[in-house]
N, CA and C atoms as an extended XYZ file, in Angstrom:
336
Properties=species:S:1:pos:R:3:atomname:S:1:resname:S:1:resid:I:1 pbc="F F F"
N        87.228       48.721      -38.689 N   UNK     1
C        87.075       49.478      -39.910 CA  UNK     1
C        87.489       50.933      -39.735 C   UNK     1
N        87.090       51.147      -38.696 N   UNK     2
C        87.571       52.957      -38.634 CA  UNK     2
C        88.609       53.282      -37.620 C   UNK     2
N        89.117       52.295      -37.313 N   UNK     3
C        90.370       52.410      -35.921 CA  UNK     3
C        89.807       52.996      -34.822 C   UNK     3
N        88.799       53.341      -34.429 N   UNK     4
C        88.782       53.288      -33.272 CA  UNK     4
C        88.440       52.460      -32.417 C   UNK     4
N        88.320       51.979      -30.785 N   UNK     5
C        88.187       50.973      -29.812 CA  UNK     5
C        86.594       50.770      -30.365 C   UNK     5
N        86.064       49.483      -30.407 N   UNK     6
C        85.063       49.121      -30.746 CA  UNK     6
C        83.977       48.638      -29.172 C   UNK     6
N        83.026       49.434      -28.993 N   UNK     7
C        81.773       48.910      -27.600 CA  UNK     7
C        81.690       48.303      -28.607 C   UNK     7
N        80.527       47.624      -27.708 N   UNK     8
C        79.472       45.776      -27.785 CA  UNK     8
C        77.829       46.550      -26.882 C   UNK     8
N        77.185       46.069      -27.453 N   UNK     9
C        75.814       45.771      -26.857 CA  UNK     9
C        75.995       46.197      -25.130 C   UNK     9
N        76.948       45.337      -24.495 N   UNK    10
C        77.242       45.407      -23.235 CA  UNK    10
C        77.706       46.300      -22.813 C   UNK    10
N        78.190       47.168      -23.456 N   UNK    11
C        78.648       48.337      -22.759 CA  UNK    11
C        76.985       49.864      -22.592 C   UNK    11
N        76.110       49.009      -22.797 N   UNK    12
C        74.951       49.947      -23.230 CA  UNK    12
C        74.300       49.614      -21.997 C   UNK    12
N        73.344       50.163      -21.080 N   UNK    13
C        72.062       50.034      -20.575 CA  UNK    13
C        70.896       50.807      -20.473 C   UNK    13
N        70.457       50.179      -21.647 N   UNK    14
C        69.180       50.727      -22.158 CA  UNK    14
C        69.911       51.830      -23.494 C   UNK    14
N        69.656       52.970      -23.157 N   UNK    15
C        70.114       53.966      -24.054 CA  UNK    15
C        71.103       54.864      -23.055 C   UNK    15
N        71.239       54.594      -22.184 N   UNK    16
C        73.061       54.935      -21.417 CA  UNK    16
C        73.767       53.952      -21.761 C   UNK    16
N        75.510       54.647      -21.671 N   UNK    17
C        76.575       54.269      -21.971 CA  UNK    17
C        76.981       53.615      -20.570 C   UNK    17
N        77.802       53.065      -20.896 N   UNK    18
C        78.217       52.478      -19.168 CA  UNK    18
C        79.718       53.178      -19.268 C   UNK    18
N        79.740       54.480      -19.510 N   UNK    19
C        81.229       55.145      -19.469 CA  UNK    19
C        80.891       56.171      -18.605 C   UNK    19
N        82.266       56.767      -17.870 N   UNK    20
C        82.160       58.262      -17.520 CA  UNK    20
C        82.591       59.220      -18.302 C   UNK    20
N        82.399       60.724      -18.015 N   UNK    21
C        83.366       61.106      -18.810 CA  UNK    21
C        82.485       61.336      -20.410 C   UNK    21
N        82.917       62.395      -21.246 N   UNK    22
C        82.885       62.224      -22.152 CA  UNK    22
C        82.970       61.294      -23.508 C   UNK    22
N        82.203       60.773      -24.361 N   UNK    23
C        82.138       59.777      -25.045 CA  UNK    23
C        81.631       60.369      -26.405 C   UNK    23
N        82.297       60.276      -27.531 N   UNK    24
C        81.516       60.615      -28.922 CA  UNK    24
C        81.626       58.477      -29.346 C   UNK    24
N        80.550       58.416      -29.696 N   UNK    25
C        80.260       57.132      -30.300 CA  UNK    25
C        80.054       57.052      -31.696 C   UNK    25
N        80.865       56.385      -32.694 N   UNK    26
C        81.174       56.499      -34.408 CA  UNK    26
C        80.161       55.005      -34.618 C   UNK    26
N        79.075       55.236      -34.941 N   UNK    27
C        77.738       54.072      -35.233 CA  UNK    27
C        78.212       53.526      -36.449 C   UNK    27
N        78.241       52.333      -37.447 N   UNK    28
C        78.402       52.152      -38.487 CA  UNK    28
C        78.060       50.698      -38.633 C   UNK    28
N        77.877       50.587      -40.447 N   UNK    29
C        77.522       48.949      -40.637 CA  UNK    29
C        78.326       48.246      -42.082 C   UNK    29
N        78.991       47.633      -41.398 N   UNK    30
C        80.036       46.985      -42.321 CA  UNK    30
C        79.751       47.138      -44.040 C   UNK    30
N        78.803       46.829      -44.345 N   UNK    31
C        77.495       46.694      -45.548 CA  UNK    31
C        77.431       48.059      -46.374 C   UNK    31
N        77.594       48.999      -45.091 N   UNK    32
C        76.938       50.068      -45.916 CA  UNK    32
C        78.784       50.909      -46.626 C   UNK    32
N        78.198       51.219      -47.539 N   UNK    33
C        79.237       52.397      -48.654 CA  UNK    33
C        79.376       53.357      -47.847 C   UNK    33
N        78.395       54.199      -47.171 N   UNK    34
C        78.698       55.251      -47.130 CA  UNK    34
C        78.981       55.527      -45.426 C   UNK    34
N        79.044       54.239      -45.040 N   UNK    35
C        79.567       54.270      -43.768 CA  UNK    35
C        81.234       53.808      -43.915 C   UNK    35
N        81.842       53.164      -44.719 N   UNK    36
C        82.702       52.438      -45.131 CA  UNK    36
C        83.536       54.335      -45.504 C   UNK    36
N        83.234       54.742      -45.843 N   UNK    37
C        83.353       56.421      -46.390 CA  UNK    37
C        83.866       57.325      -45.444 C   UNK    37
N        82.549       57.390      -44.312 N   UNK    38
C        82.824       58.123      -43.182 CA  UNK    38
C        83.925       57.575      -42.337 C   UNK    38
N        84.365       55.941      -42.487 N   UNK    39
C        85.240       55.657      -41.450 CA  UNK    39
C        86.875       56.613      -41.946 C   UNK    39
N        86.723       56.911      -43.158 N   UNK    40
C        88.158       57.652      -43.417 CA  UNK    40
C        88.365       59.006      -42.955 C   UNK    40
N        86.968       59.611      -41.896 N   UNK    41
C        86.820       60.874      -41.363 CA  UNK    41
C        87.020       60.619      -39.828 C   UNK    41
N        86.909       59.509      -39.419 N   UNK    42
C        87.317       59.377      -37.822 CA  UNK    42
C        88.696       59.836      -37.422 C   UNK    42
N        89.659       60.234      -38.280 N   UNK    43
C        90.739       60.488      -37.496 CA  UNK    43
C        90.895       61.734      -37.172 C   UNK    43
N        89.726       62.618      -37.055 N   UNK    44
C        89.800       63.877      -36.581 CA  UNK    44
C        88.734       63.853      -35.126 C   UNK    44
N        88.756       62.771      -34.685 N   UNK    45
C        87.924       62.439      -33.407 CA  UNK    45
C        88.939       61.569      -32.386 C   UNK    45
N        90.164       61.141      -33.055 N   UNK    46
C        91.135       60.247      -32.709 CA  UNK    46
C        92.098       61.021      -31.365 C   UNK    46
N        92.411       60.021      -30.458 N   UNK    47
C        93.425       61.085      -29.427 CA  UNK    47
C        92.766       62.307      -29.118 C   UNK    47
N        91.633       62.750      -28.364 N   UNK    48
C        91.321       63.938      -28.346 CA  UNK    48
C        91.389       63.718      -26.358 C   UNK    48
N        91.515       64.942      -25.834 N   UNK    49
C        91.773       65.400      -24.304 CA  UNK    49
C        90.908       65.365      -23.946 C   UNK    49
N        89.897       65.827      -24.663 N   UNK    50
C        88.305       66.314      -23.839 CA  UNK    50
C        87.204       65.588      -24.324 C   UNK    50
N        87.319       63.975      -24.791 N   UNK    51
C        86.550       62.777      -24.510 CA  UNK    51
C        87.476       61.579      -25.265 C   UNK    51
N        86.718       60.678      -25.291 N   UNK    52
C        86.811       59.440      -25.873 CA  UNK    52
C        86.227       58.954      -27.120 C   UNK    52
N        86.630       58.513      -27.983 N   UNK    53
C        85.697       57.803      -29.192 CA  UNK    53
C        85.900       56.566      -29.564 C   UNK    53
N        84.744       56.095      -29.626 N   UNK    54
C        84.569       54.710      -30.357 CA  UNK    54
C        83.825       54.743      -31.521 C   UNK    54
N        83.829       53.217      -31.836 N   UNK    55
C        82.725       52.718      -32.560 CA  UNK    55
C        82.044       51.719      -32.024 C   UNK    55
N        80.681       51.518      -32.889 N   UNK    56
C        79.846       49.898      -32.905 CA  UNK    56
C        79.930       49.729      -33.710 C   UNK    56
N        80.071       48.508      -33.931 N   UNK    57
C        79.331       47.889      -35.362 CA  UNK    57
C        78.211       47.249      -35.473 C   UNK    57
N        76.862       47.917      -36.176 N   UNK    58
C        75.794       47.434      -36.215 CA  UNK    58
C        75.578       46.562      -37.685 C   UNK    58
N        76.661       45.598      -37.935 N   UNK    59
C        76.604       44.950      -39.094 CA  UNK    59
C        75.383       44.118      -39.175 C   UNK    59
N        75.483       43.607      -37.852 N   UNK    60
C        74.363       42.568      -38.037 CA  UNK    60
C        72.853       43.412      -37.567 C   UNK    60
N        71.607       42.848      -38.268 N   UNK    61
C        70.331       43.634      -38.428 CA  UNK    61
C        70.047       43.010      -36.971 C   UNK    61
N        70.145       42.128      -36.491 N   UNK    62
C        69.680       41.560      -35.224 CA  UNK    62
C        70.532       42.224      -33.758 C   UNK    62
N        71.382       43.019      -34.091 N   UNK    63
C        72.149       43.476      -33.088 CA  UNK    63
C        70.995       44.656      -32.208 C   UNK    63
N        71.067       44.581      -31.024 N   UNK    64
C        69.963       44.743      -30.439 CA  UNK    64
C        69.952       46.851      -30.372 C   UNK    64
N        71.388       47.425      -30.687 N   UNK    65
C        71.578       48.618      -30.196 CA  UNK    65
C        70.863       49.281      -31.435 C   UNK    65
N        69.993       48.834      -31.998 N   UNK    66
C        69.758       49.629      -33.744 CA  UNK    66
C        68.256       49.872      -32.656 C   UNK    66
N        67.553       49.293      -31.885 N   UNK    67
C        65.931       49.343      -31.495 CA  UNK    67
C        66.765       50.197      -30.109 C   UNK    67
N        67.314       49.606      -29.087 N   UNK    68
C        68.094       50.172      -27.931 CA  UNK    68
C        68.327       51.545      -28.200 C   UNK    68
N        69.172       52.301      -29.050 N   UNK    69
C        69.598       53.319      -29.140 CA  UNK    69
C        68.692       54.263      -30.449 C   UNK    69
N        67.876       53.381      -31.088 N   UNK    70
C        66.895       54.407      -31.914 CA  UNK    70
C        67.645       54.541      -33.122 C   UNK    70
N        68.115       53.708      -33.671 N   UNK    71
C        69.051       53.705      -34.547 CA  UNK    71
C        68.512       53.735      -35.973 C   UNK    71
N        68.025       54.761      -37.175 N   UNK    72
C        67.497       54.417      -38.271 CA  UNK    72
C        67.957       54.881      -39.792 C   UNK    72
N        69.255       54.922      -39.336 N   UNK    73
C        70.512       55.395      -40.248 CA  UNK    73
C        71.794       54.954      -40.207 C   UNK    73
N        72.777       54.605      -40.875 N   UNK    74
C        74.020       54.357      -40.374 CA  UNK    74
C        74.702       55.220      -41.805 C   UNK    74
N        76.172       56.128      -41.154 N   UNK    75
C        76.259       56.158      -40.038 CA  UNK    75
C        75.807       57.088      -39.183 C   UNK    75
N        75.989       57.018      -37.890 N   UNK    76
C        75.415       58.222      -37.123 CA  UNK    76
C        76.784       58.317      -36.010 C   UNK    76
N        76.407       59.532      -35.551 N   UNK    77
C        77.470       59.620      -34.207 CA  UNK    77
C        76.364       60.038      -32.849 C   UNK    77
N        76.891       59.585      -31.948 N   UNK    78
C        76.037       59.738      -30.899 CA  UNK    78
C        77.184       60.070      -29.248 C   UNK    78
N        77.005       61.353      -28.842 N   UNK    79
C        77.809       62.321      -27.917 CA  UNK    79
C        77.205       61.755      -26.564 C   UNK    79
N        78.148       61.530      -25.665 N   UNK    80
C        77.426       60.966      -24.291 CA  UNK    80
C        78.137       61.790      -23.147 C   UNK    80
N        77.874       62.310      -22.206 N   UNK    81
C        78.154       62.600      -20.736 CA  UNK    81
C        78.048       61.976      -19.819 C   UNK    81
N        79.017       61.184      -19.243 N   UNK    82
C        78.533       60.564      -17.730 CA  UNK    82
C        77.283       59.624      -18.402 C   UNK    82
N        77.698       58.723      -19.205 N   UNK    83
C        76.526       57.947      -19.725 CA  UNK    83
C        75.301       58.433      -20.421 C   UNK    83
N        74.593       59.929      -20.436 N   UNK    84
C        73.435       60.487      -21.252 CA  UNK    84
C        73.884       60.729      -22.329 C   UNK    84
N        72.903       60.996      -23.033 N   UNK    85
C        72.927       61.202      -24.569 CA  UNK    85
C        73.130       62.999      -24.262 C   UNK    85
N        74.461       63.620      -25.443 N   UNK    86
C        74.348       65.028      -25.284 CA  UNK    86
C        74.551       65.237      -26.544 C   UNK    86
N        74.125       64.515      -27.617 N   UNK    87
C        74.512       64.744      -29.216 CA  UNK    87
C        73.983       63.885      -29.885 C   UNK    87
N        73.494       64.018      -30.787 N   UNK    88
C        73.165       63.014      -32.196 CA  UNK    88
C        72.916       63.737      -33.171 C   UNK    88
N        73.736       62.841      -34.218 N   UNK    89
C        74.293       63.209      -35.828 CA  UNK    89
C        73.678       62.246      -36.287 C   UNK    89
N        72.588       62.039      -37.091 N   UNK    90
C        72.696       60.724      -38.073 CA  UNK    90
C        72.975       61.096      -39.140 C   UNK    90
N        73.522       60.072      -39.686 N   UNK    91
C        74.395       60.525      -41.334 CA  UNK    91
C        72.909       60.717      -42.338 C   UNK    91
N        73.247       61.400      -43.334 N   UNK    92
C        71.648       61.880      -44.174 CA  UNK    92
C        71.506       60.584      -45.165 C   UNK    92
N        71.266       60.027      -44.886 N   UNK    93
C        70.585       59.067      -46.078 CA  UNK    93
C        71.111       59.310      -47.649 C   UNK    93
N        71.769       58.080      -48.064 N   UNK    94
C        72.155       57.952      -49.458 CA  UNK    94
C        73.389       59.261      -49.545 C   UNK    94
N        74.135       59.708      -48.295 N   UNK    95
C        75.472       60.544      -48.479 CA  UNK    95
C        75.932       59.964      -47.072 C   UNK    95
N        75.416       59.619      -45.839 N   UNK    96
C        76.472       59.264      -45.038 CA  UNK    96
C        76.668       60.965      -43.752 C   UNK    96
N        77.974       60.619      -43.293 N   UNK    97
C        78.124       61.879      -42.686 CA  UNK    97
C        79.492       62.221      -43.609 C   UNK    97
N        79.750       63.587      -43.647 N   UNK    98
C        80.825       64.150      -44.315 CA  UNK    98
C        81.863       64.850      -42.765 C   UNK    98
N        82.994       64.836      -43.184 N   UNK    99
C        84.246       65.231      -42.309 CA  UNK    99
C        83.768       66.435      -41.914 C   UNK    99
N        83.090       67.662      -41.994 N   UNK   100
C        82.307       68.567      -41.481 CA  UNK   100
C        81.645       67.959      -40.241 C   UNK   100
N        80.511       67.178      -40.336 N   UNK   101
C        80.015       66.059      -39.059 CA  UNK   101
C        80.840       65.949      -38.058 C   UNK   101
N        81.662       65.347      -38.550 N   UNK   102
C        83.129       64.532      -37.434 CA  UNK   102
C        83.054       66.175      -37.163 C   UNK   102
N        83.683       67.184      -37.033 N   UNK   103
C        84.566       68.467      -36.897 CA  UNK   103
C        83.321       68.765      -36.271 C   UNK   103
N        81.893       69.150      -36.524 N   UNK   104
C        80.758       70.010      -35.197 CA  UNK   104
C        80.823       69.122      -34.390 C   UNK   104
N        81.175       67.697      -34.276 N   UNK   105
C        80.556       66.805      -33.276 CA  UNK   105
C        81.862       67.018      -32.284 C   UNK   105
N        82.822       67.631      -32.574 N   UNK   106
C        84.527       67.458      -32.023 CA  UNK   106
C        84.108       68.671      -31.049 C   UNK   106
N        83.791       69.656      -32.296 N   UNK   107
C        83.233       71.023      -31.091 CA  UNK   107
C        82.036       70.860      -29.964 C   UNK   107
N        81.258       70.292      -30.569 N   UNK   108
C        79.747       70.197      -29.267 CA  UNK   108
C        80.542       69.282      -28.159 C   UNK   108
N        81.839       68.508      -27.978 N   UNK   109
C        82.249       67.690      -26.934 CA  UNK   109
C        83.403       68.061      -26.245 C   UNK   109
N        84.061       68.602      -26.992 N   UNK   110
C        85.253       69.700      -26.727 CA  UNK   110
C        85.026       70.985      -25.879 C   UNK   110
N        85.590       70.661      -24.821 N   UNK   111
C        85.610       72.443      -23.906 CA  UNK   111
C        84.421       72.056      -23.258 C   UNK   111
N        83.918       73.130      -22.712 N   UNK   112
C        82.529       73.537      -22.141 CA  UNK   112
C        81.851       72.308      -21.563 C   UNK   112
């Protein structure tokens, strides 16, 4: 849905990433509008030098990364280092995240 490389459950342990390296993670659920919205803002997270981005898809309610990762919004973005958590965006309820989102989350992972 939003072009970027899609993790799985498996790439998670626990609430680490199993990546090195910089990681912004694009959370979303097939279902929702206003995640369907935000996917037309991922291409300013696309090809970047100074990490990686994906998505999940938490379409299904049984997918285990919504309890795993604390998940109680979609969409959200979630910033990782060397596998830790160094960011979280959840989109605001009944608007989603706006292309502003994508753009602070580019800066908090970018540089430094």
């Amino acid at each position: 849905m939003s072009g970027l490389p899609l993790l799985k459950a498996s790439d998670f342990d626990g609430t680490s990433l199993r990546r090195d390296g910089k990681v912004l993670v694009f959370l979303y659920a097939k279902w929702c509008p206003f995640c369907r919205a935000a996917c037309n803002e991922t291409d300013c997270i696309m090809d970047k030098d100074d990490y990686k981005a994906f998505s999940v898809d938490l379409s299904d309610d049984d997918n285990p990364l919504w309890d795993q990762l604390g998940i109680d919004v979609v969409p959200t973005l979630i910033g990782y280092e060397n596998g830790s958590e160094i960011y979280r965006k959840p989109g605001a309820r009944m608007v989603g995240l706006r292309r502003s989102d994508f753009e602070t989350a580019d800066e908090s992972l970018s540089g430094g």
